[in-house]
Structures are given as structure tokens and as C-alpha cells.
C-alpha positions as CSV (number, residue, x, y, z in Angstrom):
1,X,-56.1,24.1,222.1
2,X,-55.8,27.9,221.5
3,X,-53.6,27.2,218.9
4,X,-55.9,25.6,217.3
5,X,-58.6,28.2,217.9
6,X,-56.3,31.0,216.8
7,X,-55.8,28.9,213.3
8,X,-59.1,28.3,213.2
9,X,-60.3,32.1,213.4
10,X,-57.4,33.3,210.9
11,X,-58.5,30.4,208.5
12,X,-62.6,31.8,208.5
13,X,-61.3,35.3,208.4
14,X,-59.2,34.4,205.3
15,X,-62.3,32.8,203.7
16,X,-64.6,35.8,204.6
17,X,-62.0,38.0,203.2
18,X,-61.5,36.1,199.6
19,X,-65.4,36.0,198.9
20,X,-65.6,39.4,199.9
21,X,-63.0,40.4,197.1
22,X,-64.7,38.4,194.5
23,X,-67.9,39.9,195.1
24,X,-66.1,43.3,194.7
25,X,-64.3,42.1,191.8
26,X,-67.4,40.6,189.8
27,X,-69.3,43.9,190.6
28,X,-66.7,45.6,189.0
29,X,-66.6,43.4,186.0
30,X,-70.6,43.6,186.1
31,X,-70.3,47.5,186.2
32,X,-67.7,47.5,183.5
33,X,-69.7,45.8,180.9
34,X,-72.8,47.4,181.6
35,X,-71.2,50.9,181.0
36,X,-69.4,49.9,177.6
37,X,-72.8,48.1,176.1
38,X,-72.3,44.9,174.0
39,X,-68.7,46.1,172.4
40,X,-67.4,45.9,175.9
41,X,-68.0,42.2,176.8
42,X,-64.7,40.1,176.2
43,X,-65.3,37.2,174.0
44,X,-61.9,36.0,172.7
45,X,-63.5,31.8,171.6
46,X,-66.3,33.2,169.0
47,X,-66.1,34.6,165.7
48,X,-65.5,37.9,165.3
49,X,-68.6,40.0,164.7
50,X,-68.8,42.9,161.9
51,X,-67.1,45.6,164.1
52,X,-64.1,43.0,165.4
53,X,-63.8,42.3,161.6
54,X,-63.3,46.3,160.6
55,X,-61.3,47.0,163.7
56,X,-59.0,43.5,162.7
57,X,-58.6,45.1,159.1
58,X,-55.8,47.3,158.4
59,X,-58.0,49.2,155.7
60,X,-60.4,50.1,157.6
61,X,-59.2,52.1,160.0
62,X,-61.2,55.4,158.8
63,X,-64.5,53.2,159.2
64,X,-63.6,52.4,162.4
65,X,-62.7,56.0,163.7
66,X,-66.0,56.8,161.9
67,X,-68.2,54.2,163.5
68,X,-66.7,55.3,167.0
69,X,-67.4,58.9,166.6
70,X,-70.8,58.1,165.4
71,X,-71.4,55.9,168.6
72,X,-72.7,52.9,166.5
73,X,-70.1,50.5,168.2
74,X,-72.3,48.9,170.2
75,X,-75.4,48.6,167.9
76,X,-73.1,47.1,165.4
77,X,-72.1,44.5,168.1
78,X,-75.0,43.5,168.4
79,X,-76.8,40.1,167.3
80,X,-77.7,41.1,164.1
81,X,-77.7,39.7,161.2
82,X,-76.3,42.5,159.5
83,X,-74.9,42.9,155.8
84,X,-71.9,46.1,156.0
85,X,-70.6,48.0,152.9
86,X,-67.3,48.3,154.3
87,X,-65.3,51.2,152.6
88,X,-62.0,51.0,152.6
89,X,-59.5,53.3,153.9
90,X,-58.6,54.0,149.9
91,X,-62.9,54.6,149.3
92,X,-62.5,57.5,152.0
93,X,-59.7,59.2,150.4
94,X,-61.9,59.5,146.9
95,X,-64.0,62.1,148.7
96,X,-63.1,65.7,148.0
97,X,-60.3,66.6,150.7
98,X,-61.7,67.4,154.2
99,X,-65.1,65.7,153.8
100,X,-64.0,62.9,156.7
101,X,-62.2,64.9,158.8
102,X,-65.8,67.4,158.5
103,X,-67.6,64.1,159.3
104,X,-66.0,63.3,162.1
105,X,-66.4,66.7,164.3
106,X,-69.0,65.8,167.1
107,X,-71.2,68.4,165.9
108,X,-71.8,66.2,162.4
109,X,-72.6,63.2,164.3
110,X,-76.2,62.8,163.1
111,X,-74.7,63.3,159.5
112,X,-71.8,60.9,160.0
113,X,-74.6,57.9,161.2
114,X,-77.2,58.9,158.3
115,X,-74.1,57.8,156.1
116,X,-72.4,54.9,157.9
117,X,-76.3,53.4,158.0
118,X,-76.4,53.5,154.3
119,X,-73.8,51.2,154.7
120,X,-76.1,48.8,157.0
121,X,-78.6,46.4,155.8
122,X,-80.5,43.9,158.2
123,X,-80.2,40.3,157.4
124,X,-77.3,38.7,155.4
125,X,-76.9,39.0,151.5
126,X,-74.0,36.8,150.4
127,X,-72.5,38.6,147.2
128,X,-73.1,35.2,145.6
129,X,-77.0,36.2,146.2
130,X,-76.9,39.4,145.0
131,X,-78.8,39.7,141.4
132,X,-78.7,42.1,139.1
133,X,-81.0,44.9,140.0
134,X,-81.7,43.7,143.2
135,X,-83.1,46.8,145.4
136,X,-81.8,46.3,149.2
137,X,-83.6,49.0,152.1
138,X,-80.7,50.1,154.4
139,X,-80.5,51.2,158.1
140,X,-80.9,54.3,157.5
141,X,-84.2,54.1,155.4
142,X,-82.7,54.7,152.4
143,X,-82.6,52.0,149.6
144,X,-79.0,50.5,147.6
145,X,-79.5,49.2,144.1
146,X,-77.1,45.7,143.1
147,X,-75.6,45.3,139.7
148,X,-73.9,42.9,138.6
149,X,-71.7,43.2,135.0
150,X,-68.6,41.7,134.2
151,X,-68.6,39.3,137.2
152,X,-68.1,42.0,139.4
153,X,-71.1,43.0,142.1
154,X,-71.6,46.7,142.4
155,X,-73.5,48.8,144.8
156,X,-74.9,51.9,143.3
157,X,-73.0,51.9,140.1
158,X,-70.3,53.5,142.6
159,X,-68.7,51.0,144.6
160,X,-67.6,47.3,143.8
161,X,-67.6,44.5,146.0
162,X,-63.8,43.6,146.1
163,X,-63.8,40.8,149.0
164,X,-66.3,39.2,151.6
165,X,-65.8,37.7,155.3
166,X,-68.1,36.5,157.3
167,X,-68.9,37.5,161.2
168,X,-70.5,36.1,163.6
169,X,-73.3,38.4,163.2
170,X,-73.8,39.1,159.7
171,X,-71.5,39.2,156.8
172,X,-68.7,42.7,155.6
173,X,-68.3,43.4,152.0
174,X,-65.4,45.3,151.7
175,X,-66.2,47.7,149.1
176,X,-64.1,50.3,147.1
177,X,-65.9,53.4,147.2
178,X,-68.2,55.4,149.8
179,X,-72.0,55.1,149.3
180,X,-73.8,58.5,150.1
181,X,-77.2,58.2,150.7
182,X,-79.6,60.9,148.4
């Protein structure tokens, strides 16, 4: 009979013990996702949204340094829709030397987002939607003008549209030039 009781006590302490570890341990995970924002919760079934797509892309590795030291991670995360501009990491090198690497110090922050906004347009555009002289308002407030000549989609006169994916949230163009906002 005390056996039984002693088994009995060890078993409801065991039990008492387990849900008090996954409370702590879902608290945690709670805490953790509500101090990295909407680029901190793990979804590894869904299609990648527009920042998964960048950071997936070997050729974009400047845009991704730039979107993280501009804090716009998490508000690109986000539901969206969103069409990006996505330069590529041969766009950023166009630039006269040190422009980025200016850019990125934390005290050009507000500079950096004005830019990577220009990039930004709310809804999704599909580059087979995009008509010639089509005029596009931007994040940022600023406006991007389409052309179109040769079967090639440009943005600005500047920068060519040389490949699309779609994201869960919106849609990247990968683009071959930087668009600078007037």
C-alpha cells in the first residue's frame, strides 16, 4: 500500500513537473516571437514571402544587408501584397564606389529606407501587367514610371526587369540597376 502511495506521489509530481516546463517553454517561444516581430515567426510549410525570397537569392545579399540595417525586415514580412524592385548584388556595384557601404552606417538609416521604399509598391503588378507608361506610387511616396520597348520592362528608363518569382505576400522583380528616388 505505501508502495503504491509512493508511486502514486512521484507519478503526479512528474506530471506537475512536465506542464510546468511547457508553460515555461511556450512563454519563451511566445517572448521570442514577440521581440523579433513577424520575420521571427518560423513557418517552414508556406511560401516564402518577399524577404525569404531576397535572403534565399544569392544576388541579393547587398539588399538583404540593406533591408536589415534599415530595420524594414519585419514590415516587409508582413501580409502585404507588395510588388519589390529587387536590385541585384551586380545593380549595387553600378553606384560610384562607397555609396553602399555610406548607406549602410546607422547614422544614414533614414536615407537608406527613403531608397529601399522606392523599391516598394503596395499591391502586386505582374511584369506581364505592366504597360508602357504606366506610372506606379511607391512606399516611399515617390512615383516609378514603366516602359516597355523591345520586350523588355523597364523601370525608370534605369533598370530592367530581368526575372520574376512570386511570394507569398506580393511578387520580387529582380531588377538590374538601383532606382534612386528624386
Amino acid at each position: 500500500m505505501k508502495s503504491i502511495f509512493a508511486l502514486s506521489l512521484i507519478a503526479c509530481g512528474c506530471i506537475l513537473l512536465s506542464c510546468n516546463s511547457v508553460t515555461d517553454e511556450s512563454q519563451t517561444a511566445e517572448a521570442a516571437v514577440s521581440q523579433a516581430g513577424q520575420s521571427g515567426v518560423q513557418d517552414d510549410l508556406s511560401q516564402r514571402n518577399v524577404v525569404q525570397v531576397a535572403v534565399g537569392s544569392e544576388d541579393h545579399t547587398t539588399l538583404v544587408k540593406a533591408v536589415q540595417a534599415a530595420e524594414l525586415v519585419d514590415a516587409l514580412s508582413n501580409a502585404g501584397p507588395f510588388t519589390v524592385f529587387a536590385p541585384t548584388n551586380a545593380a549595387f556595384a553600378k553606384l560610384p564606389a562607397g555609396t553602399v557601404e555610406g548607406l549602410l552606417a546607422p547614422e544614414k538609416k533614414e536615407d537608406l529606407a527613403d531608397i529601399l521604399q522606392y523599391h516598394v509598391s503596395l499591391g502586386v503588378f505582374k511584369a506581364e501587367s505592366l504597360t508602357d507608361g504606366q506610372v506606379i506610387g511607391q512606399v516611399n511616396g515617390g512615383n516609378i514610371t514603366i516602359s516597355k520597348k523591345d520586350g523588355k520592362t523597364m523601370i525608370n528608363g534605369t533598370a530592367t526587369i530581368v526575372a520574376s518569382v512570386q511570394a507569398s505576400n506580393g511578387i520580387v522583380h529582380v531588377i538590374d540597376g538601383v532606382l534612386l528616388p528624386n
